[in-house]
C-alpha atoms as a printed R data frame, in Angstrom:
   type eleno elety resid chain resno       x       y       z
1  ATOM     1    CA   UNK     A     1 -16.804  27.186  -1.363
2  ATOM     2    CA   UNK     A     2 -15.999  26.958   2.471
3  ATOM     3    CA   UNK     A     3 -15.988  24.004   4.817
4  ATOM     4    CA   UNK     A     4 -18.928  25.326   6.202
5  ATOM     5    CA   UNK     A     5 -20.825  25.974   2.742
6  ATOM     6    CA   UNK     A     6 -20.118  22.347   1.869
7  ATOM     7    CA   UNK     A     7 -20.888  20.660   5.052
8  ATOM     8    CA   UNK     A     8 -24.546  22.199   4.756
9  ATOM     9    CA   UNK     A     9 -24.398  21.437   0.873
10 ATOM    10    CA   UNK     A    10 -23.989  17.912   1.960
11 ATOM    11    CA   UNK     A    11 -26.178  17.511   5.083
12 ATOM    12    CA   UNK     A    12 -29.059  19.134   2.273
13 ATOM    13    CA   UNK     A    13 -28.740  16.169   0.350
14 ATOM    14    CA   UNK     A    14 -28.271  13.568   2.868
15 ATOM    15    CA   UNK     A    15 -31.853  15.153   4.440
16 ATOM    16    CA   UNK     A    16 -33.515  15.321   0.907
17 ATOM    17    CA   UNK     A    17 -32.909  11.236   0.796
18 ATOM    18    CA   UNK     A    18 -33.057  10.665   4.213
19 ATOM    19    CA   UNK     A    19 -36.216   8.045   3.253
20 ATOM    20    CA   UNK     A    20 -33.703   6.136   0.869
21 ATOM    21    CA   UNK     A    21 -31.922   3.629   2.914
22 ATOM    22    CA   UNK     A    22 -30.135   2.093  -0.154
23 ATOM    23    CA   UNK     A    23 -28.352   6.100  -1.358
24 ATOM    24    CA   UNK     A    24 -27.549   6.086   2.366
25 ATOM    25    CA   UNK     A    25 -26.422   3.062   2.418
26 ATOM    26    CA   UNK     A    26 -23.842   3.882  -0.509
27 ATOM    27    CA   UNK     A    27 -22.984   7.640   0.427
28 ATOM    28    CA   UNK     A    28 -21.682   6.319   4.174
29 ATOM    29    CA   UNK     A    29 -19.839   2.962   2.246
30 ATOM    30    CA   UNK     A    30 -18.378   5.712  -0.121
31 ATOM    31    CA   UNK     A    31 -17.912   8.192   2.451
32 ATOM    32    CA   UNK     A    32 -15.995   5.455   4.728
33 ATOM    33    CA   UNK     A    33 -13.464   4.446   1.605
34 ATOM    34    CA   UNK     A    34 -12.626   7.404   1.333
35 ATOM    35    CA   UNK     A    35 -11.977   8.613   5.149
36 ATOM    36    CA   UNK     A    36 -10.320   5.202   6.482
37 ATOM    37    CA   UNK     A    37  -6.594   4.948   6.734
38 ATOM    38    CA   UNK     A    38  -5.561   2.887   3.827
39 ATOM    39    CA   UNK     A    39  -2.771  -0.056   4.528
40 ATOM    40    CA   UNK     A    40   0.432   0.085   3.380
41 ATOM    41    CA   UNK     A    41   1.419  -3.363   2.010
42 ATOM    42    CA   UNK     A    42   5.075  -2.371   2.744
43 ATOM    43    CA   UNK     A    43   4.439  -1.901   6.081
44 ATOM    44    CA   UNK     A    44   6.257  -3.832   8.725
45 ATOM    45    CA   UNK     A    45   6.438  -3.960  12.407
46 ATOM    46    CA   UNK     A    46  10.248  -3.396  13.831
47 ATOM    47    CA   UNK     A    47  10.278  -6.809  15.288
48 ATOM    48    CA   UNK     A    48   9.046  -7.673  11.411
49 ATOM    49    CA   UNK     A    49  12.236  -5.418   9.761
50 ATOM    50    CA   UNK     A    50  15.003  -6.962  11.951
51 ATOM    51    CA   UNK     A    51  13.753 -10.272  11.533
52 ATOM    52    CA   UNK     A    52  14.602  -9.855   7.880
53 ATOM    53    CA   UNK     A    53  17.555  -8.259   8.330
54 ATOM    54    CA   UNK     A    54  18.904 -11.138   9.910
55 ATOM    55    CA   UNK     A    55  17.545 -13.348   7.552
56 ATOM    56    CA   UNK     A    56  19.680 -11.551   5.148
57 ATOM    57    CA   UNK     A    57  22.769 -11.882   6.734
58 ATOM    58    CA   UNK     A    58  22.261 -15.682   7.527
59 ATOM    59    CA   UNK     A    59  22.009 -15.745   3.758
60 ATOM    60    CA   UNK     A    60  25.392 -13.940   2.711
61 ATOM    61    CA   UNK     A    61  27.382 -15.825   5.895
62 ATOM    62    CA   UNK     A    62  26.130 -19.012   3.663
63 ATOM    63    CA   UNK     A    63  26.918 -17.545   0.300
64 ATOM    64    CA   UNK     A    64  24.049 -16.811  -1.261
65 ATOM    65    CA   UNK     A    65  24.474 -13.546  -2.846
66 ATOM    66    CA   UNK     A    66  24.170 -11.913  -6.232
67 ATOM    67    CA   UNK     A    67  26.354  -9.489  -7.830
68 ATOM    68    CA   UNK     A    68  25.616  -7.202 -10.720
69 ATOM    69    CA   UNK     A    69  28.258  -7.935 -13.763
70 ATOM    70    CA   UNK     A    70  30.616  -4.885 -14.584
71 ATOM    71    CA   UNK     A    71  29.004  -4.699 -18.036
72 ATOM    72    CA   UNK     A    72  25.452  -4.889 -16.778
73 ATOM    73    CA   UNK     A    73  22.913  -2.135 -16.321
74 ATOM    74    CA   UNK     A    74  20.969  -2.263 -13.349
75 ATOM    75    CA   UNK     A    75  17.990  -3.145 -15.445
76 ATOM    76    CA   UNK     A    76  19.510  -6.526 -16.885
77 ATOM    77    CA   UNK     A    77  20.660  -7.010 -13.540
78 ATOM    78    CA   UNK     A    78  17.268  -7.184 -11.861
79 ATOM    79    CA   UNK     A    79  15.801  -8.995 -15.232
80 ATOM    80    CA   UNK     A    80  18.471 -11.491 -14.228
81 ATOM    81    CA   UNK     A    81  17.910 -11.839 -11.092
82 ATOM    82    CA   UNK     A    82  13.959 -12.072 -11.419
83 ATOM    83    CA   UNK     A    83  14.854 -15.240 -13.967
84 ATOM    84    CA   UNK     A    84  16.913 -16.803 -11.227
85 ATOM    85    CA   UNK     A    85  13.871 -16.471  -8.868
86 ATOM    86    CA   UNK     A    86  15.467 -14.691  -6.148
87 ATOM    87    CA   UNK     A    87  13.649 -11.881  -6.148
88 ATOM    88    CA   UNK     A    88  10.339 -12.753  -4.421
């Protein structure tokens, strides 16, 4: 089916309900999730990302850094670290 064929598809239905405030109501709600820009929770400014970069380096001038044990898998290592609560 083309763009075309479904945009008339679609405008059918919307007209054949046009009466039906609460279906409109939930096709534009539905029709808005799905054509907004979701957030990304990563997301940071750059102001945000240096800010923490700096942070981090504050942090291993003081000391306070973890290393991962010769005889430790990467796995362990973060299990580790998630039991020391530095991981946040």
């Amino acid at each position: 089916m083309t763009a075309l064929e479904l945009r008339a598809d679609l405008l059918q239905e919307i007209i054949k309900n046009a009466d039906n405030t609460d279906i409109l109501q939930k096709v534009l709600e539905f029709f808005r999730s799905l054509t907004q820009k979701k957030t990304d929770p990563t997301e940071m400014t750059k102001e945000e990302f240096f800010a923490k970069l700096e942070k981090s380096r504050e942090q291993a001038a003081r000391g306070e850094v973890y290393s991962k044990h010769d005889d430790e898998s990467f796995d362990d290592f973060f299990k580790r670290m998630s039991k020391e609560k530095c991981i946040k």
